[in-house]
N, C-alpha and C positions, 0 to 999 in steps of 0.2 A: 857319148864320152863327156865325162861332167870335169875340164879342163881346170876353172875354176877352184872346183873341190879339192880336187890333185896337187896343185899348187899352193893352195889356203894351209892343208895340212902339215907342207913345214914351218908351220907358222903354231904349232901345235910344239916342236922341239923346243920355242924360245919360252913360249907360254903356253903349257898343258890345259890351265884351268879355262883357255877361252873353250873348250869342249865340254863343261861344268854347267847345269843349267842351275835357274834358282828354284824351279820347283818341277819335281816329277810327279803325275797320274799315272796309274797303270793303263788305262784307254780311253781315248777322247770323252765318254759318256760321262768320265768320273774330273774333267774341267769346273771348278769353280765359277761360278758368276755372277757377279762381274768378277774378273780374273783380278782383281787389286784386293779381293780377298786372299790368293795363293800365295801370299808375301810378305813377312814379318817386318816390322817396323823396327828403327833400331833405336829412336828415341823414345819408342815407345807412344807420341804423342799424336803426328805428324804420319798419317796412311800413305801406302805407295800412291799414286793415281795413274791408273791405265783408264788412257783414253781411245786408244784404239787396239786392233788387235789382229796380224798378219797368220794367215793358218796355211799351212802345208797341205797340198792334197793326198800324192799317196801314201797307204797306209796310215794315214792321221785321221782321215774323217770319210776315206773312200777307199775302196777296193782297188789295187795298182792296176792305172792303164783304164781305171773307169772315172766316166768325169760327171758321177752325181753322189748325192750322198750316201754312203752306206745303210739301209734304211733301220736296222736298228739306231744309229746315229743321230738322224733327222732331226726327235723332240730336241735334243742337244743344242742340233744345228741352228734349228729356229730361235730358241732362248738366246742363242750368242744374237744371231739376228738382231733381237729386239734389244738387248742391251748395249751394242753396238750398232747404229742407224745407219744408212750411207754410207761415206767413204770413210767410217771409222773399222769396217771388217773389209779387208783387203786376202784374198788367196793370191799366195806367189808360189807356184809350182816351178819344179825343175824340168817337168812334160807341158802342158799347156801354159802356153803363154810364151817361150823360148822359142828361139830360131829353128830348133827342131819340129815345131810346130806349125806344119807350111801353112801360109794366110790363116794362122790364129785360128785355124778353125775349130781345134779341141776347146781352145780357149771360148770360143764363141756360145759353142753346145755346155760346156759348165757353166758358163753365166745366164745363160737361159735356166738350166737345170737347180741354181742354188740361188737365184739372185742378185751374187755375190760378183764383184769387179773379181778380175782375174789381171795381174799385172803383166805388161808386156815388157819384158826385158832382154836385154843383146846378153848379160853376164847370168850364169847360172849359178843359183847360191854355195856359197855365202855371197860370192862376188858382185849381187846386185846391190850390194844394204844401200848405194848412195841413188841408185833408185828407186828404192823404198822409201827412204828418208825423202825427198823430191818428191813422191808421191802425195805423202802425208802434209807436206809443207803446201802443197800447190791444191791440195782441198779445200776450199773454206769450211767446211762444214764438219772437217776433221777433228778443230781446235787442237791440235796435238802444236804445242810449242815446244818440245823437250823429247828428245829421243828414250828418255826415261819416263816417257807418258806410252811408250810402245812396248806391245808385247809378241812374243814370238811363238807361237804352236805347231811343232813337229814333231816328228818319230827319230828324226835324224842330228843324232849331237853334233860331224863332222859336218854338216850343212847347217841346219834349221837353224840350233843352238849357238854354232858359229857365228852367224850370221850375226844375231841377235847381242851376242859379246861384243864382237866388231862396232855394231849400231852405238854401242853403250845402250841398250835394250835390257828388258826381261824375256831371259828364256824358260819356255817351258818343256820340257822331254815328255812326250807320248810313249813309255815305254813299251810297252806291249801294242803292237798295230792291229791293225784287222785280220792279217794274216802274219801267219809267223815268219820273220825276218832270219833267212838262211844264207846272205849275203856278206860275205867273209870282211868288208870293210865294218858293216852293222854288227858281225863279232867282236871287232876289236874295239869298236867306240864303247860295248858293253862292258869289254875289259877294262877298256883304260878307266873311263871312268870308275868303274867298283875299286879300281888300284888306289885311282886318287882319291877318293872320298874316305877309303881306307888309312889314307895318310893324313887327312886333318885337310887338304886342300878346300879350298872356295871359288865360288865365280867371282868373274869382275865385279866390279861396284857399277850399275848404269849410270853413264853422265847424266849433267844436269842442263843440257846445253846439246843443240843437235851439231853435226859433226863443222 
């Protein structure tokens, strides 16, 4: 029970567009990178800069309930790898890594299986951002000074994309996952969304400044 999410989303009545990402792929393969390509400039002169970059496991880059990379995925996986080093690529799952994960041990066998840090947190997204934010701050090796130096990769607008609005982030939507998403709330995020983009709506603008 994703408590967190359930609560977040009347935060969705005041402001719809925090469920508005800044750019959509149809499936992880099809990520830009470095991801500060995905991103229009608005003076034109002056590029976004992602310096790091948080990815969602299920359905974004793995099979739900499996904790390695989908293996069509992989070259993918690896190119993020290298373009982001160290504690610049961060997995924050709402399965591995939460309380629902007795002694971390999903989390354990993913970072074995991807390299990648898997974050341990008590709140489940969106409700971890100021532990992501704390994450990224307490790296050195991060350089992330700016919550608009992060970027956010998931399948899920009412979590991942949330998340990443909150942050004052860039979010990215994974729309199409590895398997097709027949989960009656991942209907409605598809609706609302199509309603608002319909209507001229936008995402937030990323701070310049972490929270």
């Amino acid at each position: 029970m994703n408590i967190s999410g359930t609560l977040n989303v009347f935060r969705l009545i005041r402001d719809p567009t925090l469920c508005l990402p800044h750019h959509t792929v149809s499936t992880f393969n099809h990520l830009p990178v470095p991801l500060s390509k995905a991103f229009a400039t608005r003076d034109g002169e002056k590029g976004v800069d992602i310096r790091a970059v948080v990815l969602d496991k299920d359905n974004c880059f793995a099979v739900p309930h499996k904790n390695e990379v989908y293996m069509p995925y992989n070259d993918k996986f690896q190119e993020l790898r290298k373009a982001y080093p160290g504690s610049r690529l961060l997995i924050v799952s709402n399965t591995a890594g939460t309380l629902s994960d007795g002694g971390f041990a999903e989390a354990e066998v993913l970072e074995r299986n991807t390299g990648v840090k898997v974050l341990r947190h008590d709140t489940k997204k969106p409700g971890c951002r100021k532990e992501v934010l704390d994450y990224f701050r307490n790296a050195p090796d991060s350089n992330v000074t700016s919550s608009s130096q992060i970027a956010v990769v998931g399948d899920r607008l009412f979590t991942d994309v949330m998340m990443a609005n909150l942050m004052g982030s860039y979010g990215v939507w994974v729309k199409d996952g590895v398997v097709e998403e027949k989960n009656l709330f991942a209907r409605m995020e598809h609706r609302l969304a199509d309603f608002l983009l319909r209507k001229g709506y936008y995402p937030p603008d990323p701070s310049s400044s972490f929270e």
